[in-house]
Jmol script that loads the backbone (N, CA, C; Angstrom):
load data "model"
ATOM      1  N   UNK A   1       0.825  -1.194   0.000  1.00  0.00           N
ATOM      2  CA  UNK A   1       0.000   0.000   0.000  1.00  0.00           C
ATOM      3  C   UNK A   1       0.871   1.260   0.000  1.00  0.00           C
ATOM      4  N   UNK A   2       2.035   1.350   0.758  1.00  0.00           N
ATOM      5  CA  UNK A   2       2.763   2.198   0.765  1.00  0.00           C
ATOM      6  C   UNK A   2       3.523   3.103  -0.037  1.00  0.00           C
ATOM      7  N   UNK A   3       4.128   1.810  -1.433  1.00  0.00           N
ATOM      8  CA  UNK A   3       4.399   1.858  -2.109  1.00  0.00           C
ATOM      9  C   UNK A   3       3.328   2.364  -3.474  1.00  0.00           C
ATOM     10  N   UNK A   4       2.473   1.816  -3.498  1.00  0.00           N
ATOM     11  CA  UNK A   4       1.737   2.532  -4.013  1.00  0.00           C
ATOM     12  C   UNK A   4       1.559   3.935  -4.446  1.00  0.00           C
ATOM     13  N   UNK A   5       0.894   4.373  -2.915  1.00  0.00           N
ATOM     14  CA  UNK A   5       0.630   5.334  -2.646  1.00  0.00           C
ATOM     15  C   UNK A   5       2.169   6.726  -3.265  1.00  0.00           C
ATOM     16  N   UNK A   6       3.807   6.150  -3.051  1.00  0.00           N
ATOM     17  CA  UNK A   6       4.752   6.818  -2.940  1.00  0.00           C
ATOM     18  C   UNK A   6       4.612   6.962  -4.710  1.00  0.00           C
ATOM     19  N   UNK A   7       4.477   5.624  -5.633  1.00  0.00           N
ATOM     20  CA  UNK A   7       4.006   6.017  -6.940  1.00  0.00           C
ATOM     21  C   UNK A   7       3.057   6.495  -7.159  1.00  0.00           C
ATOM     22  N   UNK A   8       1.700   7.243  -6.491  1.00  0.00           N
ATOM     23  CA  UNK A   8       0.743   8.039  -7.323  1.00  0.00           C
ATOM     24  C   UNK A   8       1.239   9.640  -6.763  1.00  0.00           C
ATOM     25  N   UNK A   9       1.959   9.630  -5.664  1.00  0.00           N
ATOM     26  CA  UNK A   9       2.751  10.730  -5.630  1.00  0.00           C
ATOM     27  C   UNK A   9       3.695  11.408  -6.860  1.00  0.00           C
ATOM     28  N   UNK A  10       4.657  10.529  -6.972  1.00  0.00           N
ATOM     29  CA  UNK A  10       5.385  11.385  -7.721  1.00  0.00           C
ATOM     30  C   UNK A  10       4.924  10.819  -8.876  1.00  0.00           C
ATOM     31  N   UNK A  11       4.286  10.410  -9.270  1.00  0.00           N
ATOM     32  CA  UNK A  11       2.937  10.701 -10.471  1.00  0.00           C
ATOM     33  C   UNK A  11       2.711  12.062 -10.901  1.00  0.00           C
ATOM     34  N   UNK A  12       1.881  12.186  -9.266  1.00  0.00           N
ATOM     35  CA  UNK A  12       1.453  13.504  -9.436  1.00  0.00           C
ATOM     36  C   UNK A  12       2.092  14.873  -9.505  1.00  0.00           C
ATOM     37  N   UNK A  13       3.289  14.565  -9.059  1.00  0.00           N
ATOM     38  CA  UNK A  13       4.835  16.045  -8.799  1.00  0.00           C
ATOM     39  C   UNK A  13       4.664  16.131 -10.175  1.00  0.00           C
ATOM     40  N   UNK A  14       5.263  15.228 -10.746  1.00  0.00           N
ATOM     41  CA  UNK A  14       5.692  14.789 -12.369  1.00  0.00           C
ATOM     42  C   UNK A  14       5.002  15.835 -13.885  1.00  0.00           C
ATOM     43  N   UNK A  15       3.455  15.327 -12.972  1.00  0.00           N
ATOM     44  CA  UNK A  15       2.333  16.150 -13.498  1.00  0.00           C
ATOM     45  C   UNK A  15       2.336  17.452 -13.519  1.00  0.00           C
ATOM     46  N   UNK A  16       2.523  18.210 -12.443  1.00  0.00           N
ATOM     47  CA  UNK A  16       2.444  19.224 -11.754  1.00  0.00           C
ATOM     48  C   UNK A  16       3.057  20.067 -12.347  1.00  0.00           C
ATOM     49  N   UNK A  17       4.654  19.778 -12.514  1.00  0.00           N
ATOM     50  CA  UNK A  17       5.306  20.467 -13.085  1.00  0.00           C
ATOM     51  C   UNK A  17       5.292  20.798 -14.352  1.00  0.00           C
ATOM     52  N   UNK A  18       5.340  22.203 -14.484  1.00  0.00           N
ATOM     53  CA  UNK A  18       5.674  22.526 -15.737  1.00  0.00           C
ATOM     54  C   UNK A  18       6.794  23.041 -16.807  1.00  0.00           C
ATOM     55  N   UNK A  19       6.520  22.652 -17.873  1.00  0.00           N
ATOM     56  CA  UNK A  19       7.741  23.400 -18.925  1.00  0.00           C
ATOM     57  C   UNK A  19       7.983  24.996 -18.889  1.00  0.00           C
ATOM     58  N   UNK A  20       7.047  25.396 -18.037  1.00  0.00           N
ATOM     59  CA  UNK A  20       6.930  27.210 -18.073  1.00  0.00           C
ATOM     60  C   UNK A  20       8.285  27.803 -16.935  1.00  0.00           C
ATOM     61  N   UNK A  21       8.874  29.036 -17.677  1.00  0.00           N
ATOM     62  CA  UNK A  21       9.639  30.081 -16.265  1.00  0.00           C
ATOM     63  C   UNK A  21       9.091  30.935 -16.239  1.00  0.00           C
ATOM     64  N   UNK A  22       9.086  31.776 -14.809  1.00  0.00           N
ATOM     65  CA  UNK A  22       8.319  32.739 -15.364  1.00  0.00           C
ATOM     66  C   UNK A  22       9.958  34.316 -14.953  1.00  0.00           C
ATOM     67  N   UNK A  23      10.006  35.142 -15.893  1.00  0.00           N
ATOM     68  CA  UNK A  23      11.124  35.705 -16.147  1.00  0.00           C
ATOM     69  C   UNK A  23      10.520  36.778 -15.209  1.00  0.00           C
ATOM     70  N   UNK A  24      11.568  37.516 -14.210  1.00  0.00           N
ATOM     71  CA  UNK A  24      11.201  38.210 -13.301  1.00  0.00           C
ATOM     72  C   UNK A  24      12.715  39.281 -13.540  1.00  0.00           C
ATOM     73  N   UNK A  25      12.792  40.009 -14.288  1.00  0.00           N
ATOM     74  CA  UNK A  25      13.795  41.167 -14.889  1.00  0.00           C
ATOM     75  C   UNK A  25      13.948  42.277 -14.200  1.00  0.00           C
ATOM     76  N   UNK A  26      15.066  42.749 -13.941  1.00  0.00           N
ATOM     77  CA  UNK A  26      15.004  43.825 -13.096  1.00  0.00           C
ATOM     78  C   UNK A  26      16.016  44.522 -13.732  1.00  0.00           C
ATOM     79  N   UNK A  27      16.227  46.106 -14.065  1.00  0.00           N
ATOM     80  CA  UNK A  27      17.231  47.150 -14.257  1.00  0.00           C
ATOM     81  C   UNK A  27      18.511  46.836 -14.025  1.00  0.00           C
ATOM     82  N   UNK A  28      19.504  46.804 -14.424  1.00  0.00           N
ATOM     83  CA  UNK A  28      21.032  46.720 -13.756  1.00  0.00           C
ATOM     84  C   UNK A  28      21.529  48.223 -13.012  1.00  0.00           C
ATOM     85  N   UNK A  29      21.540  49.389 -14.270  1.00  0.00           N
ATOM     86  CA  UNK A  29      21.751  50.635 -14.007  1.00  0.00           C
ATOM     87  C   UNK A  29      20.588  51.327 -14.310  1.00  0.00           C
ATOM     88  N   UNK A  30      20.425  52.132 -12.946  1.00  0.00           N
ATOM     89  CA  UNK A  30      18.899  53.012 -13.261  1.00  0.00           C
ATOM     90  C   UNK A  30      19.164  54.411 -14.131  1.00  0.00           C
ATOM     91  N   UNK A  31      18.332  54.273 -15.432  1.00  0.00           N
ATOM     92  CA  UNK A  31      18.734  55.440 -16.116  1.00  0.00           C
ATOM     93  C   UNK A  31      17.101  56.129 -15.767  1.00  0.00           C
ATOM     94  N   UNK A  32      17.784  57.417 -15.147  1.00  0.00           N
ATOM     95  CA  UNK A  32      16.045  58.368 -14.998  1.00  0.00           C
ATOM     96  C   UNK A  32      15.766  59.062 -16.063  1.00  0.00           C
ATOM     97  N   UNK A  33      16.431  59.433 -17.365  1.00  0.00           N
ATOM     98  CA  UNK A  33      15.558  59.878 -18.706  1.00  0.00           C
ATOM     99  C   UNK A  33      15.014  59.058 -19.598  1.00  0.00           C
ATOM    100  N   UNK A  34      14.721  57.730 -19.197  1.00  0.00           N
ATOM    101  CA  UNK A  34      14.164  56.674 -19.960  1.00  0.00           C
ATOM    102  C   UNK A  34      12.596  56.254 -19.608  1.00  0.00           C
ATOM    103  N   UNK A  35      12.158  55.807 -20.913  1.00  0.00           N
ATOM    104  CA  UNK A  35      10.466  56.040 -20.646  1.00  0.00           C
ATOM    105  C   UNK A  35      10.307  54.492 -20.392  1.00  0.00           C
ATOM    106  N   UNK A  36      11.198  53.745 -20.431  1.00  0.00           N
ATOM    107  CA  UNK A  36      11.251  52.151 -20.590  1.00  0.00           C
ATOM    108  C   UNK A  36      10.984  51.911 -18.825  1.00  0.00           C
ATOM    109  N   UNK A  37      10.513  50.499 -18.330  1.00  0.00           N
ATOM    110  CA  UNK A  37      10.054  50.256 -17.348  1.00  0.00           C
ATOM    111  C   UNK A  37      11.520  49.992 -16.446  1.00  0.00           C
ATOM    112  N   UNK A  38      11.177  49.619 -15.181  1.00  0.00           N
ATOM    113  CA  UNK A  38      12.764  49.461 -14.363  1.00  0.00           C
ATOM    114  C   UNK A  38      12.409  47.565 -14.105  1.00  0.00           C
ATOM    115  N   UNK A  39      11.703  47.347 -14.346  1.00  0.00           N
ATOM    116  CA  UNK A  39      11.599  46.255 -14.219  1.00  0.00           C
ATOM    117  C   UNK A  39      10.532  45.793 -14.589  1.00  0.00           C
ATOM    118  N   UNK A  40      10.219  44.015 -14.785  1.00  0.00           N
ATOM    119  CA  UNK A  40       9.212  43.624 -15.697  1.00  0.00           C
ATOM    120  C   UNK A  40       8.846  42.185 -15.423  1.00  0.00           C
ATOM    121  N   UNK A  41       7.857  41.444 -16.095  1.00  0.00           N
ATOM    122  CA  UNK A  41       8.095  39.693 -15.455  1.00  0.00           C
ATOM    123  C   UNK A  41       7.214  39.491 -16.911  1.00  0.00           C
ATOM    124  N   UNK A  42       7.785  38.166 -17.245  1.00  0.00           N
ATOM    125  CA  UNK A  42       7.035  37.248 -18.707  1.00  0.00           C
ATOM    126  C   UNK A  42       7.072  35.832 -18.065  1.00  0.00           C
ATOM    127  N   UNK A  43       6.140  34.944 -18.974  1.00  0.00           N
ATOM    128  CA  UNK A  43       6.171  33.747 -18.762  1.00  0.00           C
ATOM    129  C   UNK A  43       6.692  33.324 -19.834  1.00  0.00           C
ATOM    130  N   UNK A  44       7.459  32.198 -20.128  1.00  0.00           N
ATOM    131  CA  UNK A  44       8.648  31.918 -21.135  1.00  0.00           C
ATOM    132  C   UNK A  44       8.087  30.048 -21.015  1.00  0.00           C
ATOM    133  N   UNK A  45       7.679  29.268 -21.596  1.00  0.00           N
ATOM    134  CA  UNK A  45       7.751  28.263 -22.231  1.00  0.00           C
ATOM    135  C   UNK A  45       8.768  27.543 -23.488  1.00  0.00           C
ATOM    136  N   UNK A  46       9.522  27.368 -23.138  1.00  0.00           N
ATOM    137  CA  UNK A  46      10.898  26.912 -23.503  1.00  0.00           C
ATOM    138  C   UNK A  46      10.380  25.707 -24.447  1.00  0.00           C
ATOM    139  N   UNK A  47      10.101  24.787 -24.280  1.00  0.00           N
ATOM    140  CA  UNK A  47       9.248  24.014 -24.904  1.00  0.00           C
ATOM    141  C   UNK A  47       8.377  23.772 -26.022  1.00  0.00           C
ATOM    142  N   UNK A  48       7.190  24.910 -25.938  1.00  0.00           N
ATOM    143  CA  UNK A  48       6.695  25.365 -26.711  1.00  0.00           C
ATOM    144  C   UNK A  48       6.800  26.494 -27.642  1.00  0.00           C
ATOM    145  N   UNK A  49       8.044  27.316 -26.890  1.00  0.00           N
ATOM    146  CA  UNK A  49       8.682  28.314 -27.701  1.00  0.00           C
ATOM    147  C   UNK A  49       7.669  29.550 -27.408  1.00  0.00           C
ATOM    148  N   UNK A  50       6.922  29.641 -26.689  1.00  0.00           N
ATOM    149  CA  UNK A  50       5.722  30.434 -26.352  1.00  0.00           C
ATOM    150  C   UNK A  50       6.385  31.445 -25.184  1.00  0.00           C
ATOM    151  N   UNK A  51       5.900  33.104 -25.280  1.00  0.00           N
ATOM    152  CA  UNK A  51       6.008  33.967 -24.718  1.00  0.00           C
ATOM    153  C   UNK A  51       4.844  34.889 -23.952  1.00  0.00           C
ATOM    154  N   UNK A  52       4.449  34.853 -22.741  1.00  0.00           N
ATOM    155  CA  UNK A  52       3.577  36.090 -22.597  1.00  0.00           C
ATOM    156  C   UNK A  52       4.082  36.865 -21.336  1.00  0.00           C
ATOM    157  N   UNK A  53       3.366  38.178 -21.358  1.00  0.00           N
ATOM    158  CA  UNK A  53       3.369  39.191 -20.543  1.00  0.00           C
ATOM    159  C   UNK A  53       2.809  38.959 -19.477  1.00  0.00           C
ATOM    160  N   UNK A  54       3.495  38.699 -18.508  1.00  0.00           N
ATOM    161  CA  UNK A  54       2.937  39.094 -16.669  1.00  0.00           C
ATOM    162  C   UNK A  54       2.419  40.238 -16.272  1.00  0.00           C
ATOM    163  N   UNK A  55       3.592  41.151 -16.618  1.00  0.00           N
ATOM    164  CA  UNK A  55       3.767  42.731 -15.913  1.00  0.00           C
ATOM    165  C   UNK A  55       4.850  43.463 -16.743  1.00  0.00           C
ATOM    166  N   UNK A  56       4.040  44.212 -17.215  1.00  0.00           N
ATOM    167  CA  UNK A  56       5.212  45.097 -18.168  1.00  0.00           C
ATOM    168  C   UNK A  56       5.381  44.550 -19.561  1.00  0.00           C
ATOM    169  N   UNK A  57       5.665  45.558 -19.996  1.00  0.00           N
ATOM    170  CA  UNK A  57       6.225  45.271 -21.768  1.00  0.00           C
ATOM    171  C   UNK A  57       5.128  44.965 -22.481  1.00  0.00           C
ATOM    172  N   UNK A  58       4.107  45.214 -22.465  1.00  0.00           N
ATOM    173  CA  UNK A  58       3.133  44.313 -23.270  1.00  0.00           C
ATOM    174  C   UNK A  58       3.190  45.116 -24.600  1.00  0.00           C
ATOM    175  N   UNK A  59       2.433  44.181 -25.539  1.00  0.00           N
ATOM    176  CA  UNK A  59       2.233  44.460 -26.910  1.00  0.00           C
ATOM    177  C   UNK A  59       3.692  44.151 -27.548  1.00  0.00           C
ATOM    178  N   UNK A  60       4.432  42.968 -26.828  1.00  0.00           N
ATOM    179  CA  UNK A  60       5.485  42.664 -27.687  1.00  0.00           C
ATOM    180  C   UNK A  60       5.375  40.780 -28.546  1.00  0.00           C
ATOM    181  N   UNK A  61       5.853  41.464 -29.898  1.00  0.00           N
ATOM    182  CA  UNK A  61       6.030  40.312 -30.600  1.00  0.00           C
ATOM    183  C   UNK A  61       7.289  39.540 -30.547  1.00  0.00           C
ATOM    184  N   UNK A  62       6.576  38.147 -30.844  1.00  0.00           N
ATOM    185  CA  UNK A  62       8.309  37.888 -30.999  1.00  0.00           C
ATOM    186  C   UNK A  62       8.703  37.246 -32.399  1.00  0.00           C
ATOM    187  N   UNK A  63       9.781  37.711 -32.772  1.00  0.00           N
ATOM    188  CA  UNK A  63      10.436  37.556 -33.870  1.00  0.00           C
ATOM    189  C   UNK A  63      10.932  36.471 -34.387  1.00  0.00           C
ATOM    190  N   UNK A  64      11.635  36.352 -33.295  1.00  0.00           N
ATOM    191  CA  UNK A  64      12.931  34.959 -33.458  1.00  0.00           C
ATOM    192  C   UNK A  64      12.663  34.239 -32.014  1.00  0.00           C
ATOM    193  N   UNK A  65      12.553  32.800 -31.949  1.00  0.00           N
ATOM    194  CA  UNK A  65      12.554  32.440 -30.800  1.00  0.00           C
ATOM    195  C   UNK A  65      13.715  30.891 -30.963  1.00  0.00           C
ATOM    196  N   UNK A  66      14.775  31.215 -30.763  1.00  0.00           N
ATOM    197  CA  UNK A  66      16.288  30.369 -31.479  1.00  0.00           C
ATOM    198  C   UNK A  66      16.708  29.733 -30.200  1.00  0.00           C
ATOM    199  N   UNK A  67      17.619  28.906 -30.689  1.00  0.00           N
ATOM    200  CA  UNK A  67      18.267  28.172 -29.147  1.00  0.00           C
ATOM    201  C   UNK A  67      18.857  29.219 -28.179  1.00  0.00           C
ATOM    202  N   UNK A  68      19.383  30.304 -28.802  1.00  0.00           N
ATOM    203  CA  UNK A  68      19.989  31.218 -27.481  1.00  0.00           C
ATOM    204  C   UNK A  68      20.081  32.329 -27.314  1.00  0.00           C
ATOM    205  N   UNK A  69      19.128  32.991 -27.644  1.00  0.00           N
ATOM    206  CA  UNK A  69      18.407  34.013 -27.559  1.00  0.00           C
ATOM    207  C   UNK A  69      16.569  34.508 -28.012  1.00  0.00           C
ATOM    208  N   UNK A  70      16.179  35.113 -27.610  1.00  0.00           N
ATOM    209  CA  UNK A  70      14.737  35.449 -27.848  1.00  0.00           C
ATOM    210  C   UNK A  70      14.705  36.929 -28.549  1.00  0.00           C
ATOM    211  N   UNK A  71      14.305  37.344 -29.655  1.00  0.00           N
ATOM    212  CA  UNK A  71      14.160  38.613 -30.222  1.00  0.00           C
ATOM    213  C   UNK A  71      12.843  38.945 -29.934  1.00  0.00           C
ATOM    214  N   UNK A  72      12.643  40.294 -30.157  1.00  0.00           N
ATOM    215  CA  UNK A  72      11.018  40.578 -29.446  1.00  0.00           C
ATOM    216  C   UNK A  72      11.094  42.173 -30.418  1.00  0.00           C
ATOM    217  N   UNK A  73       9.709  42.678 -30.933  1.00  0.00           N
ATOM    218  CA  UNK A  73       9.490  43.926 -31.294  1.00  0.00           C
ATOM    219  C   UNK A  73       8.342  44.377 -30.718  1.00  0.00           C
ATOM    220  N   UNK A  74       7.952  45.514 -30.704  1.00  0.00           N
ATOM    221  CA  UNK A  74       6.851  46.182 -29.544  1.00  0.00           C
ATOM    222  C   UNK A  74       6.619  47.654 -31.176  1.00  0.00           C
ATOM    223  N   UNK A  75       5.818  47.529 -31.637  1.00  0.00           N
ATOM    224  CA  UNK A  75       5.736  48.359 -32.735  1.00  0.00           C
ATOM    225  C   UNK A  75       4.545  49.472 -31.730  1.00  0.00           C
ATOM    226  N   UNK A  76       4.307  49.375 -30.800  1.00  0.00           N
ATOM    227  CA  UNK A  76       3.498  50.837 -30.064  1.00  0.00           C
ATOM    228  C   UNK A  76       4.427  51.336 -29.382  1.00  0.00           C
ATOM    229  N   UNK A  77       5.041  51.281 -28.581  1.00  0.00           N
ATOM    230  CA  UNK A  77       6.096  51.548 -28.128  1.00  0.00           C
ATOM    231  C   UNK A  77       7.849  51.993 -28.785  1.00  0.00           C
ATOM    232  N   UNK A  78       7.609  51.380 -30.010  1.00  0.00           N
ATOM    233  CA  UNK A  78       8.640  51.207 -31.252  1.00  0.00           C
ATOM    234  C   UNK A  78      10.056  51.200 -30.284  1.00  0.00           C
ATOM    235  N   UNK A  79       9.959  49.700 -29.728  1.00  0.00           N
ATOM    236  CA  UNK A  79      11.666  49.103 -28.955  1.00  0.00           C
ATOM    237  C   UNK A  79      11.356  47.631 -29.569  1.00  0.00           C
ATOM    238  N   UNK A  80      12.905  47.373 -29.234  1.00  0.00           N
ATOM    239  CA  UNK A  80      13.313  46.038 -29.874  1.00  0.00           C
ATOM    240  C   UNK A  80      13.637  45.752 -28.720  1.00  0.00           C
ATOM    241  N   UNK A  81      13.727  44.588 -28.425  1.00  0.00           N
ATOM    242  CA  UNK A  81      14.283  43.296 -27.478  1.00  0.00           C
ATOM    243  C   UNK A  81      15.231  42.238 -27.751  1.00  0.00           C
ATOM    244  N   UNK A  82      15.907  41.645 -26.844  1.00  0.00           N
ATOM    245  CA  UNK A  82      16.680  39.952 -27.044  1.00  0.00           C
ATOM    246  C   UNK A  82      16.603  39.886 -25.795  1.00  0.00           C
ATOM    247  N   UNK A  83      16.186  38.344 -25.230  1.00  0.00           N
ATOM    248  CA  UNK A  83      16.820  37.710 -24.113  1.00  0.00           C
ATOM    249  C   UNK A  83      17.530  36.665 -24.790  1.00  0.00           C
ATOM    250  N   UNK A  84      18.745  36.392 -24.234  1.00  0.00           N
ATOM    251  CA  UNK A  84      19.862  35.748 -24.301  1.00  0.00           C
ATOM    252  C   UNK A  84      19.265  34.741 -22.760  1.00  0.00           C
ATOM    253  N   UNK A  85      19.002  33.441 -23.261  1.00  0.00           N
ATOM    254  CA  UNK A  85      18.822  32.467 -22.671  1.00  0.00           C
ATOM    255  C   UNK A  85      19.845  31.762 -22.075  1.00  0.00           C
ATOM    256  N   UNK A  86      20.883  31.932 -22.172  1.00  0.00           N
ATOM    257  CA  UNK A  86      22.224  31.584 -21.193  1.00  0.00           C
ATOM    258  C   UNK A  86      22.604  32.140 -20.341  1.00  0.00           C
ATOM    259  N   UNK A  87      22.845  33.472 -20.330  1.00  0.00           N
ATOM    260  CA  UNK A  87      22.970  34.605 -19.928  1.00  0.00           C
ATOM    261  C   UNK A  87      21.989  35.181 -18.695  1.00  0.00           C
ATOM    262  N   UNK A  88      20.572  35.025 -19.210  1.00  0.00           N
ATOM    263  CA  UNK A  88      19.886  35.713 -18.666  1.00  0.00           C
ATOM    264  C   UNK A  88      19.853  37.268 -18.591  1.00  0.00           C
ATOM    265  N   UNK A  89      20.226  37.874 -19.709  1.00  0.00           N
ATOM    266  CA  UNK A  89      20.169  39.308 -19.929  1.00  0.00           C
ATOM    267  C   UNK A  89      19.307  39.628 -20.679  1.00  0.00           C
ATOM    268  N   UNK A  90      18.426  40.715 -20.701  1.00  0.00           N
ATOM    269  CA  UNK A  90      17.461  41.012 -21.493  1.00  0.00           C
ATOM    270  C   UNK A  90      17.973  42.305 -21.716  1.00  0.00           C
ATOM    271  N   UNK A  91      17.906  42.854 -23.169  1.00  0.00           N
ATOM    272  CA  UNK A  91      18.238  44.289 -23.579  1.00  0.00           C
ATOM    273  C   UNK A  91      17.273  44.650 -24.516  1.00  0.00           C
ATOM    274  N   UNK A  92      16.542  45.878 -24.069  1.00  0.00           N
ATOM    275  CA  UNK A  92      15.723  46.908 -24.895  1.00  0.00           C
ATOM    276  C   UNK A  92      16.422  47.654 -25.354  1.00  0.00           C
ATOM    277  N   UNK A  93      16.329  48.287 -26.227  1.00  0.00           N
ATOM    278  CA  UNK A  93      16.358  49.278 -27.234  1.00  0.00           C
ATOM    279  C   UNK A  93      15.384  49.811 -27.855  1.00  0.00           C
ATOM    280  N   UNK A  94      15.512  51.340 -27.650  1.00  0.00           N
ATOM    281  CA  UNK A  94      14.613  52.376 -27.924  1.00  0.00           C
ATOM    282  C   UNK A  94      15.086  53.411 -27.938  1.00  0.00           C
ATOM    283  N   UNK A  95      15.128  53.621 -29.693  1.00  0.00           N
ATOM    284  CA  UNK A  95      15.899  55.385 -30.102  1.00  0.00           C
ATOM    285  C   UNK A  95      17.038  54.954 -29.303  1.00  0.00           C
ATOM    286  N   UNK A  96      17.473  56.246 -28.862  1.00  0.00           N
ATOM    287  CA  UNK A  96      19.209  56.294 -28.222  1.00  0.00           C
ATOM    288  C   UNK A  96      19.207  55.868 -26.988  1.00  0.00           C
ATOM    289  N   UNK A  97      18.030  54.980 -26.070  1.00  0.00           N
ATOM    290  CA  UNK A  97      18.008  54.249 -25.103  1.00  0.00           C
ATOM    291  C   UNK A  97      18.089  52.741 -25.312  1.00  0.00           C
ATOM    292  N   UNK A  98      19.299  52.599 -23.942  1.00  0.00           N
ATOM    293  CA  UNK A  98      19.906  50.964 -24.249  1.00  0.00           C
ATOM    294  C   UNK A  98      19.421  50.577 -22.920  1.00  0.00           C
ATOM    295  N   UNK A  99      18.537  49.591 -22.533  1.00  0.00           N
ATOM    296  CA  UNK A  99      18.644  49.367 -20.869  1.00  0.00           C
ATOM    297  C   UNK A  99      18.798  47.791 -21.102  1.00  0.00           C
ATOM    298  N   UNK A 100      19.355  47.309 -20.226  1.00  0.00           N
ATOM    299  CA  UNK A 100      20.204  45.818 -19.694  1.00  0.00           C
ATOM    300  C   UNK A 100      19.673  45.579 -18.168  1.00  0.00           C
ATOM    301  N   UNK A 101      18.950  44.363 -18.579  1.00  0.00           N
ATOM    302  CA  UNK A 101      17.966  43.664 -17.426  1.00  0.00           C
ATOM    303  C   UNK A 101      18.720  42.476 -16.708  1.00  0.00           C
ATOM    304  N   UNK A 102      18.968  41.974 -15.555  1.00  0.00           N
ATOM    305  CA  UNK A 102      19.071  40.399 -14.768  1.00  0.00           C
ATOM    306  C   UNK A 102      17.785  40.331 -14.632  1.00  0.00           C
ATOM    307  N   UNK A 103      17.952  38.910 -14.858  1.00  0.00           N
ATOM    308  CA  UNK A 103      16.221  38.425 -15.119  1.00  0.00           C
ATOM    309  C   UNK A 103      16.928  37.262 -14.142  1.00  0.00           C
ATOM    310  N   UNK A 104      15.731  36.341 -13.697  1.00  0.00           N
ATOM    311  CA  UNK A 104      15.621  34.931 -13.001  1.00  0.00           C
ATOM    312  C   UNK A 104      14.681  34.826 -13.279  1.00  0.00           C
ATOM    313  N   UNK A 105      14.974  33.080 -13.448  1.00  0.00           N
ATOM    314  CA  UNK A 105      14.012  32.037 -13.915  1.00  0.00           C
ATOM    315  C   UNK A 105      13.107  31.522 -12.355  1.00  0.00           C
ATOM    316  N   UNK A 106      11.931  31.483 -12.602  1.00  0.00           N
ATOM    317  CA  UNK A 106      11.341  31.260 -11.819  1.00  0.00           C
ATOM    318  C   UNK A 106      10.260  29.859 -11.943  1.00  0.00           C
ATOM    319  N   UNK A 107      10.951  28.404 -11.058  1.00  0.00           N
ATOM    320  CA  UNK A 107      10.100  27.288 -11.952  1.00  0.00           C
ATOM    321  C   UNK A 107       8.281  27.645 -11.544  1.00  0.00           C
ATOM    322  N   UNK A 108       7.635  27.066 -12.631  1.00  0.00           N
ATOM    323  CA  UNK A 108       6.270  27.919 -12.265  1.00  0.00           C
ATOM    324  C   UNK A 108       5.306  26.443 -11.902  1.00  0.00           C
ATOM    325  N   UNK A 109       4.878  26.280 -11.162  1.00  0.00           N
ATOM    326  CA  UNK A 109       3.611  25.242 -10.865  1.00  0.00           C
ATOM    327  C   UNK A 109       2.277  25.391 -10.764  1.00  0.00           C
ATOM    328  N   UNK A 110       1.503  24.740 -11.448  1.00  0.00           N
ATOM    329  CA  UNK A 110       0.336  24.542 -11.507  1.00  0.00           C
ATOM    330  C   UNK A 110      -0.871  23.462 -11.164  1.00  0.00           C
TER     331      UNK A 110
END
end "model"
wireframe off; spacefill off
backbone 0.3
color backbone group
């Protein structure tokens, strides 16, 4: 019975878990003439290659979604993006603004 029970457990962990991070980005250097956010969070499906908006940045497309990096365009806002998936750096660009994010992966459960 015990045993059992220890297999419908991690059955269920197994289940539980998902392929999703959820990216939690924060500013490196605070620039105060920039209209860009200081920080931001996405959900990133690695797996499915799938991107969405938590908090911040919204209305971005993505371009390229490659083994090691993520490209992104935001045509209301008119900035470009990459996260570098090794790294964990995310860089916007907008006009003559450059901002450089640390992001962490955050495993997500459901």
């Amino acid at each position: 019975m015990f045993k059992i029970f220890v297999i419908i457990i991690i059955l269920f962990h197994k289940i539980s878990l998902s392929e999703e991070f959820k990216l939690v980005c924060s500013e490196t250097n605070v620039s105060p003439k920039s209209e860009l956010s200081s920080s931001f969070s996405k959900i990133v499906n690695f797996k499915e290659q799938t991107l969405l908006n938590y908090s911040g940045g919204y209305f971005d497309n993505v371009l390229l979604f490659g083994r090691n990096e993520i490209v992104l365009n935001n045509k209301v806002f008119d900035t470009r993006s990459t996260y570098n998936i090794y790294t964990s750096k995310w860089i916007t660009y907008k006009g003559q603004f450059v901002k450089i994010y640390n992001c962490t992966k955050e495993k997500r459960r459901f």
